[in-house]
C-alpha positions in Angstrom: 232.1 143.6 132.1 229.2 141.2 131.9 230.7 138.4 133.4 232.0 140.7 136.7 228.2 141.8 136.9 226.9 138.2 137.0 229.6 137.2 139.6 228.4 140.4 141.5 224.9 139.3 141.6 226.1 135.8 142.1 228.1 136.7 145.3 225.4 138.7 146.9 222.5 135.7 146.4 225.3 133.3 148.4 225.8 136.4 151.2 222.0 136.4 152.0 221.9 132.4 151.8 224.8 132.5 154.3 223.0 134.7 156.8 220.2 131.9 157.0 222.4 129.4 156.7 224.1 130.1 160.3 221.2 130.1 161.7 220.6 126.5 161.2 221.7 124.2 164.6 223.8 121.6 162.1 227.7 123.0 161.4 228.0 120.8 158.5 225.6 120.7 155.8 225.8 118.7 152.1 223.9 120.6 149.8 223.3 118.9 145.8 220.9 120.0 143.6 219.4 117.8 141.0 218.6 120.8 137.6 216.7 118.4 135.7 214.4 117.2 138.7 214.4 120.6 140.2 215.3 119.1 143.9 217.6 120.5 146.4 218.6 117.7 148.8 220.7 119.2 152.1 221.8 116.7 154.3 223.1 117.6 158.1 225.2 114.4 158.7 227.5 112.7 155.5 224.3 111.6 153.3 222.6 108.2 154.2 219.5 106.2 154.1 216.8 108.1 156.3 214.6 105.0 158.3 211.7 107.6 158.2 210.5 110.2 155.8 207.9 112.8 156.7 206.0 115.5 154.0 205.2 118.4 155.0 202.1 120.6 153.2 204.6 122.8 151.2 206.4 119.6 149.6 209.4 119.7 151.6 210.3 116.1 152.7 212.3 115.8 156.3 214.6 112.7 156.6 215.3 111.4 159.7 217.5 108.6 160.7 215.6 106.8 163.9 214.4 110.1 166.1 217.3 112.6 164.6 216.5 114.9 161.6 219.6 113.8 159.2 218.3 116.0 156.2 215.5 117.7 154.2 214.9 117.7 150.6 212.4 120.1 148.8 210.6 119.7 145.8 210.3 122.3 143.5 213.1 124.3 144.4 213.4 126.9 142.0 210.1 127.6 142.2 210.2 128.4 145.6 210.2 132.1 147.6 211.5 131.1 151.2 208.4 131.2 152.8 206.9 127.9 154.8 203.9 128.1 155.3 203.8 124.7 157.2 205.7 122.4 159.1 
């Protein structure tokens, strides 16, 4: 019984993160999480080495590869709401 619950619970966070998730412009997305550094790096093109790195106040860094956004990575990621307040 518990373990249906959890997968319950589990399935409806991933529904609402799917929502968002097509609204991005990027079709394909890489998405790894690093537990123990608490980072959550989501790449839009098969993950490479960004020539520019901007922060933005909230701690979210944005990759880009020449002029084209190729990912973002933010810090602190479970401690996180959804809202940006900056970008």
């Amino acid at each position: 019984m518990a373990k249906t619950i959890v997968k319950k619970e589990l399935m409806n966070e991933i529904f609402k993160t799917i929502l968002s998730l097509l609204k991005f412009p990027y079709k394909k997305m890489w998405i790894d999480y690093d537990e123990k550094a608490d980072v959550l790096y989501i790449s839009f093109k098969r993950p490479q080495k960004a020539t520019d790195t901007e922060m933005t106040k909230d701690g979210i860094l944005i990759r880009y590869k020449d002029d084209e956004i190729v990912g973002i990575t933010i810090l602190e990621a479970s401690k996180r709401s959804g809202n940006v307040k900056s970008y």
